[in-house]
N, C-alpha and C positions, 0 to 999 in steps of 0.2 A: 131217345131213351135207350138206355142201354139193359141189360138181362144177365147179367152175369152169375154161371152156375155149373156143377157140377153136374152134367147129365145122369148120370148112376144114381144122384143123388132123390131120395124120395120125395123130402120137401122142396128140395129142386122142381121135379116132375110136377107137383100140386101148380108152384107158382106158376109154371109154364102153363099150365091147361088152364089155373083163372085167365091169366092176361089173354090167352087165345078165345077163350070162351066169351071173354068181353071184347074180344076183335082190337084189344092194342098193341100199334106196332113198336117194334124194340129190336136192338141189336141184339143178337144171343153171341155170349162168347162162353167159352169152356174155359174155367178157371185153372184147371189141371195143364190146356197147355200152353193156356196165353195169361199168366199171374200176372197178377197187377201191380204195378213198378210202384218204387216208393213213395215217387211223385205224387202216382196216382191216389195214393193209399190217404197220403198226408192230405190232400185237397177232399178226398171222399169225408175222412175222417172231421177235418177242420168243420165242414160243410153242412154234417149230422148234427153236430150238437149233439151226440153219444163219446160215453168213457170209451176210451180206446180197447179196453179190455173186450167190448160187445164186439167188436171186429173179427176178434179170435174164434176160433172153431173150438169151444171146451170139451165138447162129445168125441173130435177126431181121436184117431190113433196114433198121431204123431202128435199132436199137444200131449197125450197124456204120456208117450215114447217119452218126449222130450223133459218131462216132468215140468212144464212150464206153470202150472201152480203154482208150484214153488218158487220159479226164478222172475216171473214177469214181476209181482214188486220191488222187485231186487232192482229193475231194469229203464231208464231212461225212457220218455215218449219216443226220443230218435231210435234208440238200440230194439225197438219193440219195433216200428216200424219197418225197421233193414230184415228184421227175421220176420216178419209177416210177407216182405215182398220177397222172399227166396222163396216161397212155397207155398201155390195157391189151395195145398190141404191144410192151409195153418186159418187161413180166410174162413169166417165164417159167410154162409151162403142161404141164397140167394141173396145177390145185392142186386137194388134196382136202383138205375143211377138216372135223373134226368138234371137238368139245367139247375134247378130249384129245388131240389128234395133228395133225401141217400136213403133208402130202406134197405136194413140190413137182416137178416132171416125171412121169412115167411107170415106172416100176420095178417090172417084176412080181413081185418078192421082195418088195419094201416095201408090196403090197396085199396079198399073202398073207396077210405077218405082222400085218397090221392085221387083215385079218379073219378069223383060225386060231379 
């Protein structure tokens, strides 16, 4: 299982203390300095069964710099992808990556039910 997240991040820090609190083990990686390749991005993406759009970080400060409101309908699944994998503050976070499942944000219902 993978853990991937922004340490600074607050809803970061929540997820990180449930999954610890429930004693589950996971990769941790820091999105800031190990971003996730396009590769990766497309396989997590295909995987969820989530709009591509939930991927994106809306709240950041480079989504909104970028004004990407505006331009991501403008923008191909591919061309979203390449600009998601330049920059792990554009990823919306925590993702929790295992074999069978992509959770993307924080959701204590949706880690539950993962690990019932």
């Amino acid at each position: 299982m993978k853990f991937i997240c922004y340490p600074k991040c607050t809803i970061c820090q929540k997820a990180k203390k449930w999954l610890d609190e429930k004693g589950v083990t996971y990769e941790l990686r820091d999105i800031k300095e190990n971003n996730p390749s396009y590769d990766e991005l497309k396989k997590w993406y295909k995987h969820s069964g989530l709009p591509l759009k939930k991927f994106f970080n809306t709240s950041g400060l480079l989504y909104k710099s970028m004004e990407l409101k505006n331009k991501l309908p403008n923008m191909s699944e591919d061309e979203q992808l390449k600009l998601l994998s330049t920059d792990g503050m554009l990823v919306k976070r925590p993702l929790l990556i295992s074999n069978d499942t992509v959770l993307v944000g924080f959701k204590e219902k949706e880690y539950e039910e993962l690990f019932k």
